[in-house]
C-alpha positions as CSV (number, residue, x, y, z in Angstrom):
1,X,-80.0,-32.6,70.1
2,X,-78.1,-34.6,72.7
3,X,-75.4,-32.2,73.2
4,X,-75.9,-30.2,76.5
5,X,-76.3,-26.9,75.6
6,X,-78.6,-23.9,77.4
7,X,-82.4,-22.9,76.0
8,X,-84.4,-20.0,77.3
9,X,-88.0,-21.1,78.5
10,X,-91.3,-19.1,80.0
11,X,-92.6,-19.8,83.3
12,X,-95.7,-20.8,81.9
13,X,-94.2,-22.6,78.5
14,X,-92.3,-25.1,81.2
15,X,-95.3,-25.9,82.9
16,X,-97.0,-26.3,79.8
17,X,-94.6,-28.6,78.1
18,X,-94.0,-30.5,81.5
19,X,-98.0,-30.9,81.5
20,X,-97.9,-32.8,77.9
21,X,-94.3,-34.9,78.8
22,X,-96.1,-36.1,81.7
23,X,-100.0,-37.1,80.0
24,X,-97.8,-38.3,77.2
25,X,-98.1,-41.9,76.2
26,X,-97.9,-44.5,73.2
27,X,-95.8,-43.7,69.5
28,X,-95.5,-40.0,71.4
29,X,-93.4,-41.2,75.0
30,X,-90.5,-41.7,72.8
31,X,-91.1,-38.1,71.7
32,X,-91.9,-36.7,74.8
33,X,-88.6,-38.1,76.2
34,X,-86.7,-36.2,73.9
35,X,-88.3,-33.0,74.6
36,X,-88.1,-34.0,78.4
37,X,-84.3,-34.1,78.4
38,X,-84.7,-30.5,76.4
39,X,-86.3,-29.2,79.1
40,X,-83.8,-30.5,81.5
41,X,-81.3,-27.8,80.2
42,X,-84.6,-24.9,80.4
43,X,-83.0,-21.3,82.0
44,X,-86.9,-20.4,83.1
45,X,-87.6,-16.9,83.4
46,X,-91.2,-14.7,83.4
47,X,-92.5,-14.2,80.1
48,X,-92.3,-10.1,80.4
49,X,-88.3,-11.1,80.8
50,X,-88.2,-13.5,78.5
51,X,-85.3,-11.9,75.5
52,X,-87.4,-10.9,72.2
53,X,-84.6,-13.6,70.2
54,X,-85.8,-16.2,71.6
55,X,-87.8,-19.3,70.0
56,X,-90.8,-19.7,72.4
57,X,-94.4,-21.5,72.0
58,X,-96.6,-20.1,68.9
59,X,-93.1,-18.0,67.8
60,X,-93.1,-18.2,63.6
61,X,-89.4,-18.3,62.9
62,X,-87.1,-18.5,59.8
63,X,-84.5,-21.4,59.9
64,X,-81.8,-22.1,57.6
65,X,-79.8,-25.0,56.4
66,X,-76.7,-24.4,56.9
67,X,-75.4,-26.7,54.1
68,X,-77.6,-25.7,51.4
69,X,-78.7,-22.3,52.4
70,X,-82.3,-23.0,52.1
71,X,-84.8,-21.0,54.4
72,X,-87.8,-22.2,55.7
73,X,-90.8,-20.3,57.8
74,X,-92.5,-22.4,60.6
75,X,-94.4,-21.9,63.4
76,X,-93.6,-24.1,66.8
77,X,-96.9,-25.1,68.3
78,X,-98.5,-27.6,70.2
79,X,-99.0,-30.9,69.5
80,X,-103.3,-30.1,68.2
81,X,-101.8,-27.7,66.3
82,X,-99.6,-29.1,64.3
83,X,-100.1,-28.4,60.2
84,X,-97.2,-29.3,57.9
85,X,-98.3,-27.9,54.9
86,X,-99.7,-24.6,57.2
87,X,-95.8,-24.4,58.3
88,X,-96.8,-25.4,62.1
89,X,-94.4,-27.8,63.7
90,X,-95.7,-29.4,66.8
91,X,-93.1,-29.6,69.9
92,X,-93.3,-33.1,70.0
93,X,-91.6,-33.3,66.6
94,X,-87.7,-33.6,66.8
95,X,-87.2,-30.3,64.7
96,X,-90.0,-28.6,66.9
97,X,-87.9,-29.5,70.4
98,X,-84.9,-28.9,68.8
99,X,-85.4,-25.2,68.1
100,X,-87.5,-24.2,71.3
101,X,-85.5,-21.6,73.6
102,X,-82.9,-21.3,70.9
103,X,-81.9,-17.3,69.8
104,X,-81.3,-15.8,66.5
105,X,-77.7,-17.0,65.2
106,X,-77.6,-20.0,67.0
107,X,-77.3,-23.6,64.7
108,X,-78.5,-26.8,65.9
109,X,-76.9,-30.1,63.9
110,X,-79.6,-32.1,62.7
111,X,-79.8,-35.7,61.6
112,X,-81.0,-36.9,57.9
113,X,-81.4,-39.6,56.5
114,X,-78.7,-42.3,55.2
115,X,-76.8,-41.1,58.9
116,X,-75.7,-37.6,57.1
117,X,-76.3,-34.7,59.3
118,X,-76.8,-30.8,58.5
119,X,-77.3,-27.8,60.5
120,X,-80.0,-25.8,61.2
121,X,-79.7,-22.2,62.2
122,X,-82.0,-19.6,63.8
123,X,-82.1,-16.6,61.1
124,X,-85.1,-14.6,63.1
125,X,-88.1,-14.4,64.9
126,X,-90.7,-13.2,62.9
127,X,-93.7,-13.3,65.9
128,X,-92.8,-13.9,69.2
129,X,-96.0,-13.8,71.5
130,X,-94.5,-12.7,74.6
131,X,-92.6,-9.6,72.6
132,X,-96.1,-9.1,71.1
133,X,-97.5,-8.7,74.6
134,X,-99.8,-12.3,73.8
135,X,-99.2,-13.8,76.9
136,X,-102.2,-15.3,76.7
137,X,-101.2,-18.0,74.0
């Protein structure tokens, strides 16, 4: 996650996000921090302009190890939303910041533990709201 690299954001998802960074305090500043920097290397465009491949707020996505090959569907949302066992990964968790305003084909390395590392990779975007026209979410 620390490498500088370029994420697609909404308008309205920046503002958002910057809205929780800010208010965010406690076990969740250290989090916040880390999707602060995130947002430090946002490209913010309008949601209608927003590319359909891209990982935005309430998008349900497929992700892939890239080591093992195994796939798993989760749904980036908000930190009051967050469910693990409903497959909803709140933005404050490191996976959850780490896949926001990425496209389809694009990998992330990811840390595990015992210092190994694996890859994550973007294999679709099942919902996007903004491609739904939801730009209410």
């Amino acid at each position: 996650m620390s490498e500088a690299r370029k994420i697609y954001l909404t308008k309205q998802d920046m503002e958002r996000l910057q809205s929780l960074v800010d208010s965010s305090s406690g076990r969740d500043r250290h989090l916040a921090d880390v999707l602060e920097e995130e947002l430090g290397h946002a490209i913010v465009m309008p949601q209608k302009k927003i590319p359909p491949d891209v990982v935005t707020m309430n998008s349900r996505l497929v992700v892939e190890d890239e080591n093992t090959g195994a796939r798993r569907e989760i749904t980036l949302v908000y930190p009051n939303a967050s469910n693990a066992e409903a497959g909803k990964v709140s933005v404050l968790a490191p996976v959850g910041s780490a896949v926001l305003g990425l496209k389809i084909g694009e990998s992330i390395e990811w840390p595990l533990p015992g210092k190994r590392t694996t890859r994550l990779r973007i294999i679709s975007v099942e919902y996007q709201p903004e491609a739904s026209g939801d730009y209410h979410l």
